[in-house]
C-alpha positions in Angstrom: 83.8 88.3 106.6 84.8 86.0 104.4 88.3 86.0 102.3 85.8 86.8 98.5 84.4 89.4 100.9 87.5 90.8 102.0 89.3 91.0 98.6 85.6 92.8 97.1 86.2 95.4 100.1 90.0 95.9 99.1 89.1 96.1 95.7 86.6 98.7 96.5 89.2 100.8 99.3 91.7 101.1 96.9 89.3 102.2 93.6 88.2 105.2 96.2 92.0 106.1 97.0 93.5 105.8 93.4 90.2 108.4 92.2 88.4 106.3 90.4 85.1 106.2 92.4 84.4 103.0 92.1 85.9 99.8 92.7 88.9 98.2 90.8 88.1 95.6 88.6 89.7 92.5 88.1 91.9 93.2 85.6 92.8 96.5 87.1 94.2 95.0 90.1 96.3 92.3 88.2 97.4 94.9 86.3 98.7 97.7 88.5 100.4 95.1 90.5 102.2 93.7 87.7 103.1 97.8 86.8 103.8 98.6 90.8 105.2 95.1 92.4 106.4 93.8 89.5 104.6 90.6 89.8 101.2 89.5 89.9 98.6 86.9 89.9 96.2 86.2 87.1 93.0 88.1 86.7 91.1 84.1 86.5 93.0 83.3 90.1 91.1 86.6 91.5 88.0 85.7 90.1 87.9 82.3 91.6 88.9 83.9 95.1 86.5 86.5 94.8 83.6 83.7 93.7 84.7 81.6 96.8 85.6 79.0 94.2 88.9 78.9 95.5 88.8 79.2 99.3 92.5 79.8 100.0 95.4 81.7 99.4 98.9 80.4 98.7 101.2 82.3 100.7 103.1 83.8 98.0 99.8 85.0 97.2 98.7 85.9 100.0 101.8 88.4 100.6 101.5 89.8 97.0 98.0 91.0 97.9 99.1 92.3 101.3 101.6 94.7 99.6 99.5 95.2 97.3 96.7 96.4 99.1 98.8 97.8 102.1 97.4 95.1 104.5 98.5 92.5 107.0 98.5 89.4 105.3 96.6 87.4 108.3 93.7 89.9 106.9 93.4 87.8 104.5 92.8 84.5 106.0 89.1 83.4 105.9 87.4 83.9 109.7 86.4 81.0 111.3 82.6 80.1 110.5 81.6 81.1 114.3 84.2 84.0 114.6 82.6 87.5 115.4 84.1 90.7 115.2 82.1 92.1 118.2 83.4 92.6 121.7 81.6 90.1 124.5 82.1 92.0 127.0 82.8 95.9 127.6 86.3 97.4 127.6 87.1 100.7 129.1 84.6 103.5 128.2 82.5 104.6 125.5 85.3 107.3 124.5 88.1 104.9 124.2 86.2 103.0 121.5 85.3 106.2 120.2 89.5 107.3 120.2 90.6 103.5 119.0 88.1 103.8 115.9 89.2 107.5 114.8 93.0 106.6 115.6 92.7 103.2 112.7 89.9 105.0 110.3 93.5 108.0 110.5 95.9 105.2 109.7 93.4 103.8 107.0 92.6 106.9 105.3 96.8 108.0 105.3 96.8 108.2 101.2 93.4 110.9 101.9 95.6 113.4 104.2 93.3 116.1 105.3 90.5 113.5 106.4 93.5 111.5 107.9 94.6 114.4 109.8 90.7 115.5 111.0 90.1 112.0 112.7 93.3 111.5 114.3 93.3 115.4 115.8 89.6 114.1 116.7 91.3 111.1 118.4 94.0 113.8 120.4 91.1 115.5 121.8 89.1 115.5 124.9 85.8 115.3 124.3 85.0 113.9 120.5 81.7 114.0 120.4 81.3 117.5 120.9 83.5 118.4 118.3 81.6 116.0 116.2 78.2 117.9 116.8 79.4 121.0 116.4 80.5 119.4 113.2 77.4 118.1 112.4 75.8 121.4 113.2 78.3 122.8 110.5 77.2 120.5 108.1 73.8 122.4 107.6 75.1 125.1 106.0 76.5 126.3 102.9 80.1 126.1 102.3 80.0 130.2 101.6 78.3 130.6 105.0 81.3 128.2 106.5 83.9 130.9 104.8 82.0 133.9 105.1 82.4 132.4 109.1 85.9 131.8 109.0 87.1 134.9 107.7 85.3 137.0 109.9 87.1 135.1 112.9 90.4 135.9 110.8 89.3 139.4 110.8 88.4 139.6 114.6 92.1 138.0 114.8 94.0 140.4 113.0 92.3 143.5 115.0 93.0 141.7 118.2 
């Protein structure tokens, strides 16, 4: 990914976590940040980032992105044109990729708390994937049916 994809992603993230639905724009960003941090870069500075008419960040920039997107700044820096993501070779077990994925997506998703909390209990237990087709199973019906579900288990509790 390269650095116009990766601020287009962030500008998409953080649209979703503030409620708006959609992504930030432009002049959202350079806006909040300037509200938030205080500082900020121009809206015509983005654009040329995002456009890949600019190819790098200053690092003053750089970090005033980072904070203001809650990353690492080095997630910023353009990949390598031959870098890949993807693992060569495999490491540990299905399940530990599995537990690795659910225990960042928890970290990621902190400002959502109740989804944060679901993947990282997810991550804590033994077998995932079961949990996750039971889920899935869930899924297909309504949400009274889920309640109606859950409250006689309550009920079966309470005469226990």
């Amino acid at each position: 990914m390269n650095l116009a994809e990766k601020i287009k992603h962030l500008r998409e993230v953080e649209g979703e976590l503030r409620g708006f639905n959609r992504p930030m724009t432009q002049m959202e960003v350079v806006k909040t940040m300037q509200q938030e941090l205080g500082v900020s870069i121009s809206q015509a500075y983005l654009s040329q980032l995002e456009s890949s008419k600019r190819l790098h960040l200053t690092a003053s920039s750089r970090d005033l992105l980072a904070r203001f997107f809650k990353v690492h700044p080095g997630y910023l820096v353009s990949d390598p044109p031959d870098y890949s993501t993807d693992l060569l070779t495999e490491v540990g077990q299905e399940s530990d990729r599995l537990g690795t994925w659910l225990i960042a997506n928890a970290a990621e998703w902190r400002r959502e708390p109740i989804l944060s909390e679901l993947l990282q209990m997810l991550a804590e237990v033994e077998e995932p994937r079961r949990y996750l087709a039971v889920f899935r199973t869930f899924m297909e019906l309504s949400i009274e049916e889920l309640e109606a579900i859950i409250d006689a288990l309550d009920m079966q509790e309470e005469t226990e």
